[in-house]
C-alpha positions in Angstrom: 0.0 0.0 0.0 2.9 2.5 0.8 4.5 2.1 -2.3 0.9 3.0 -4.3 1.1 5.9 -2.3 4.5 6.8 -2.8 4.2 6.3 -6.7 0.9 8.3 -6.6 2.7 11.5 -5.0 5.8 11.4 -6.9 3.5 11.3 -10.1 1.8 14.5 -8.1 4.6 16.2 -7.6 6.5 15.6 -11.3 2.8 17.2 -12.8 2.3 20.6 -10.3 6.2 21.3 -10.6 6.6 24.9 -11.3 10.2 26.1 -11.6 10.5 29.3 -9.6 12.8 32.5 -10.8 16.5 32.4 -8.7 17.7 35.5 -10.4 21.1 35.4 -8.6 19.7 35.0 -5.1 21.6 31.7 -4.7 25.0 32.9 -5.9 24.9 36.2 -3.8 23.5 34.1 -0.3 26.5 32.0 -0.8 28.9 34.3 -1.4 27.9 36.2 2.2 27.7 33.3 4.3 31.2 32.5 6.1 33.3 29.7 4.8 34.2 28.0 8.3 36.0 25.0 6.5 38.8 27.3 4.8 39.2 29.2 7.8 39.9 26.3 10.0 41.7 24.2 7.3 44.0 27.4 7.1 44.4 27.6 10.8 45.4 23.6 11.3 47.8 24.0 8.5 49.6 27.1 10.1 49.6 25.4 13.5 51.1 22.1 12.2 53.6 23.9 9.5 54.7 25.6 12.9 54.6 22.7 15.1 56.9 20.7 12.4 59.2 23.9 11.8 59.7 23.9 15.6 60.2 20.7 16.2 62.9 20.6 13.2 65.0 23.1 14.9 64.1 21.6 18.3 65.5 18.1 17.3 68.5 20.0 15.4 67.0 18.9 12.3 69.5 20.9 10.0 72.3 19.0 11.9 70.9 15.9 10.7 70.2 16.6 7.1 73.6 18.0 6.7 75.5 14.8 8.1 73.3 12.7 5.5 74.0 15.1 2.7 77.9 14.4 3.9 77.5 10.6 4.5 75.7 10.1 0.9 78.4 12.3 -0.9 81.4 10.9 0.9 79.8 7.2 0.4 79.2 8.2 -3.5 83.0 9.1 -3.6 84.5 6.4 -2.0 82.2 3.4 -4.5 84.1 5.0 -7.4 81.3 7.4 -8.6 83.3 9.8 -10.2 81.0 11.4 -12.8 78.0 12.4 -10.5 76.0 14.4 -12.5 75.3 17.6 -10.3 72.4 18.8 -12.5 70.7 15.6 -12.2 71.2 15.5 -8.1 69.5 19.2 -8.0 67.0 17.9 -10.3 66.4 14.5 -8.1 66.1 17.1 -4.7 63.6 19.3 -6.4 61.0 16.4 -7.3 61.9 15.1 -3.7 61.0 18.6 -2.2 57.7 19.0 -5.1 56.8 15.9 -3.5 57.2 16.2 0.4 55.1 19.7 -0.4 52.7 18.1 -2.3 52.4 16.0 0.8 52.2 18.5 2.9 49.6 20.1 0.8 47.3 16.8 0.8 47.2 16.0 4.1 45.4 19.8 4.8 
């Protein structure tokens, strides 16, 4: 019975439909109503940039990442790599940062 019911008001509804005249009302309501999301998105992305950025410095981060630049370039030198490409190396470290940004960027 409640599906003879349910076809016999959809059918109502689909005849008396009358399309009603927006003339920009919906565009300018939602360009006045705040956008909570981007504010708080923004604010956990500052706050969690900051929090890594101090913890970096904290941990002596740039300590670290220089002693493995070392390690890999005097490990490089002593396997008998002698024609390291240093175009291709600043190529390889900007994907590598493109890609921890990206990262970054996603996880927002």
């Amino acid at each position: 019975m409640t599906e003879n019911d349910d076809k016999l008001l959809a059918g109502f509804f689909t005849e008396n439909r009358h399309e009603i005249a927006d003339n920009g009302f919906t565009r300018r309501v939602m360009r006045h109503l705040p956008d909570h999301t981007r504010r708080i998105s923004q604010l956990w992305v500052t706050f969690c940039f900051t929090l890594a950025l101090v913890l970096f410095f904290a941990l002596d981060g740039v300590q670290l990442v220089l002693d493995t630049l070392r390690e890999l370039f005097t490990a490089a030198a002593q396997s008998g790599v002698t024609e390291l490409n240093p175009k291709s190396l600043l190529i390889a470290g900007a994907v590598l940062l493109f890609l921890l940004y990206r990262k970054i960027c996603s996880l927002a």
